[in-house]
TORKOL-4160 file (C-alpha; in steps of 0.2 Angstrom, whole numbers, padded with zeros to 4 digits, m for minus):
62
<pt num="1" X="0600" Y="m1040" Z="m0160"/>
<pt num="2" X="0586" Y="m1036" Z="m0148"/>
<pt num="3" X="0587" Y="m1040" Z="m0130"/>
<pt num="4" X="0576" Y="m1056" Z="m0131"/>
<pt num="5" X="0587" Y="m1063" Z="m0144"/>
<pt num="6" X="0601" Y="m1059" Z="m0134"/>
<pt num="7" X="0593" Y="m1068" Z="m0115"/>
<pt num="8" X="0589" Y="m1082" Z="m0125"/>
<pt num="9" X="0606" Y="m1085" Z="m0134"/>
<pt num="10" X="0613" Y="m1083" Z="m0116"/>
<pt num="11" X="0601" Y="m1095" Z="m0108"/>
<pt num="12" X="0603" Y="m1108" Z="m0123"/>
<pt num="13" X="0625" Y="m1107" Z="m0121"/>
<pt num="14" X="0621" Y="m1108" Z="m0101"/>
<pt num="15" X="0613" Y="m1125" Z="m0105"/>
<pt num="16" X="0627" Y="m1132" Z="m0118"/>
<pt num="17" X="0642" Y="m1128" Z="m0104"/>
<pt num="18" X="0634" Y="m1130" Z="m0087"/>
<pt num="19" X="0625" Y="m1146" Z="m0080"/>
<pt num="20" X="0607" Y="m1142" Z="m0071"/>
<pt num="21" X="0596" Y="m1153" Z="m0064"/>
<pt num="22" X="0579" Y="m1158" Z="m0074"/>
<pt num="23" X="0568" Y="m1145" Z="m0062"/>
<pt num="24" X="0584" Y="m1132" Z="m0067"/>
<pt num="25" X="0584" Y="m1136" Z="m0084"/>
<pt num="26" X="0564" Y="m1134" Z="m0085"/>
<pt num="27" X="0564" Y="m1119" Z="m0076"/>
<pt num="28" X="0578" Y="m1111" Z="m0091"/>
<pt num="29" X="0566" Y="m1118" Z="m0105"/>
<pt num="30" X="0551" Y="m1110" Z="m0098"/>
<pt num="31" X="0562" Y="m1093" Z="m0098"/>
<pt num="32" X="0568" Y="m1094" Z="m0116"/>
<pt num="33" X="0550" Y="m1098" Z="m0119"/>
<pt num="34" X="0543" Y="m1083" Z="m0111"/>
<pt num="35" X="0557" Y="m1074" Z="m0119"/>
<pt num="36" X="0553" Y="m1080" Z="m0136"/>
<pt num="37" X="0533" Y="m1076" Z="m0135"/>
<pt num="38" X="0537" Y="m1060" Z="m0131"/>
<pt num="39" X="0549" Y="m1056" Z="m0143"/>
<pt num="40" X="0534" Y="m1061" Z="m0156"/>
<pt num="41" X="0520" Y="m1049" Z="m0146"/>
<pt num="42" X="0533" Y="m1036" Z="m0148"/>
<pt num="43" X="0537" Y="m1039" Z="m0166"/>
<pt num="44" X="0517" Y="m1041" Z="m0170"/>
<pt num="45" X="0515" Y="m1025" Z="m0162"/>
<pt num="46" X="0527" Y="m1018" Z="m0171"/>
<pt num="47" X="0517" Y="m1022" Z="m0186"/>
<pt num="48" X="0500" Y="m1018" Z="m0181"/>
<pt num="49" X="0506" Y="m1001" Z="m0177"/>
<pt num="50" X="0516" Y="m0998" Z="m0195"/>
<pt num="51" X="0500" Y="m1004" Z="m0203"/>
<pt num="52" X="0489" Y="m0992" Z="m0195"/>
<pt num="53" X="0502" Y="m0975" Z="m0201"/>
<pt num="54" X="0503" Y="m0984" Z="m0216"/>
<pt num="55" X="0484" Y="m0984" Z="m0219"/>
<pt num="56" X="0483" Y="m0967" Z="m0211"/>
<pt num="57" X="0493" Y="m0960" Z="m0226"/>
<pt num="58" X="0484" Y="m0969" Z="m0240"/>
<pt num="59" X="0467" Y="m0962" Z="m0230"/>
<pt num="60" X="0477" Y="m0947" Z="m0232"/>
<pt num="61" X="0481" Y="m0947" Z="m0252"/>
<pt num="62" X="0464" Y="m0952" Z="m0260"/>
């Protein structure tokens, strides 16, 4: 599990067991959404990178 799942699954069970106020509560959503958008840039990173080696070996093989 990477580090972002793991902040956001924290921040979600920090919800369900403690009571915030609205500003609070906000304040945690805008988190796990940060979190969340930058577990995708990561992720697609990730990919675009594998992409590139992968089409630097087929380059490589014709």
């Amino acid at each position: 599990m990477t580090d972002y799942k793991k902040a956001i699954e924290i921040l979600f069970s920090m919800l369900k067991k403690f009571k915030f106020t609205k500003q609070e509560k906000d304040a945690i959503m805008t988190a796990i959404g940060t979190l969340d958008f930058g577990s995708l840039a990561r992720s697609r990173a990730t990919r675009i990178i594998k992409n590139r080696q992968d089409k630097r070996k087929r380059d490589l093989e014709i």
